[in-house]
Structure formats: structure tokens, C-alpha cells
N, C-alpha and C positions, 0 to 999 in steps of 0.2 A: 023761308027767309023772305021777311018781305022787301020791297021795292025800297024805303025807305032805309032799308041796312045798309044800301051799297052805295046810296048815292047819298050827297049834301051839297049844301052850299057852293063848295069848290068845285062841284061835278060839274055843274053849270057855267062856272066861268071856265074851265077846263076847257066843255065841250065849245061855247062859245067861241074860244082862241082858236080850236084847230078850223073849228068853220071857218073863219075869216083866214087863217092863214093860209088852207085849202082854196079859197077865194082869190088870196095872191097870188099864188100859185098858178092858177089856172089864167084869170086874167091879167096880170103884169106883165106874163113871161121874163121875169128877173134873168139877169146875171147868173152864170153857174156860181159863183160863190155864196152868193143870197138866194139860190135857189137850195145847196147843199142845207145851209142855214137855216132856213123855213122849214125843211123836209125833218131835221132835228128837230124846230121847234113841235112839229107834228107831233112826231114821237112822243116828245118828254110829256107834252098836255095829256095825247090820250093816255100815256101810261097813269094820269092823274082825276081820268075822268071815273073810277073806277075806286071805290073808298078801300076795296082789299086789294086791290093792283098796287094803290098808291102806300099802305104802312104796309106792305111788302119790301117796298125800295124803302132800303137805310137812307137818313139825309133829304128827301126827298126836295124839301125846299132849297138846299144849296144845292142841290143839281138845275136846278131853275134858274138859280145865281148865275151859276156854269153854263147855261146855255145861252143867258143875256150877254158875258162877257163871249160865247163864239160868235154870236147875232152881229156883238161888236167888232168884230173882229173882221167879218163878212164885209162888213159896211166900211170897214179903215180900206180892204183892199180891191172894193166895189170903186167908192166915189172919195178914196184919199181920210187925211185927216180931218177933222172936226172936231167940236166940242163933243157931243152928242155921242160921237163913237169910240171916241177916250173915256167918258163916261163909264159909256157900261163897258169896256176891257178893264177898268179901274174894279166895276161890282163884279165883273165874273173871275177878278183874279181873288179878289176877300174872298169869296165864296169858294176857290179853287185854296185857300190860305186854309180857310177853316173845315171845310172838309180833310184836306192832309192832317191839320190839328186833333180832329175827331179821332180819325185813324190811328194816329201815331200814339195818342193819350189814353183813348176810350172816355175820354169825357166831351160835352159838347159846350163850345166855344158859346153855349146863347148865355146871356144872363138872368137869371130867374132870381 
């Protein structure tokens, strides 16, 4: 198998996200809330740094959804409301909406 089977495009922004978030991590020293929050964002990227890791997980992009709307969620009970963290609890509930939809249907909420 060669190199290029497992990895693309996405591999790269994937690996990119956890570096940096790894980065906050270490230098910010965040809040336990956006600490929890980071350490998921960790997770969900590397689970996507990885072309057979990632069509392994059903949904995989609306899990991404889901993790921007906990991100958000982090940030409402870090530093209060704002626009910004309404935001994404707004995109990780669609995403928490059309995953349940996925499930319950078997068919997928995109439009093609």
C-alpha cells in the first residue's frame, strides 16, 4: 500500500489542526472547560488524519459539526455569551439535528 492510499489532502489540514491545538494546549494553559474541548478537538482531527480511520467513522463530517457546536459550548461557559459562541452551538446543534436524521432515516440530510 502505498503512502499516498492513506493520506490526502484532508490528512494535512487534520494533522495541521491537532498541531496547533496541541500548541494551545500546552502554551495557553486554558480553562478546564476549553481544555476538555481542545483535547476532543485533538481526538476528532487525528481520528481524520488517517484516510481508513476516517470512512471508517459513519458521518464523519457531522461529527466535526458536533465538535464545533461542544467548542461552542466550552466558550459560552468559559467567557459567557457572545455572538461567536452562539454561533457554532447553533452549527453543532444542525449537525447534532442531521446526524439523529441520518440515523433514524438511513438516508443522508446532504443534498446532491
Amino acid at each position: 500500500m502505498a503512502l499516498h492510499d492513506s493520506f490526502d489532502y484532508w490528512s494535512l489540514i487534520a494533522t495541521f489542526v491537532v498541531l496547533v491545538l496541541v500548541l494551545i494546549l500546552v502554551l495557553a494553559q486554558p480553562p478546564l472547560s476549553r481544555t476538555l474541548a481542545l483535547l476532543l478537538g485533538v481526538a476528532v482531527f487525528a481520528a481524520g488524519m488517517s484516510i481508513n480511520i476516517r470512512e471508517g467513522i459513519p458521518s464523519y463530517n457531522r461529527l466535526l459539526g458536533v465538535y464545533i457546536g461542544i467548542f461552542g459550548l466550552a466558550e459560552m461557559t468559559s467567557e459567557g455569551w457572545n455572538l461567536v459562541s452562539a454561533a457554532l452551538v447553533v452549527i453543532g446543534s444542525i449537525s447534532v439535528l442531521e446526524l439523529a436524521y441520518e440515523r433514524v432515516t438511513g438516508r443522508s440530510a446532504d443534498i446532491v
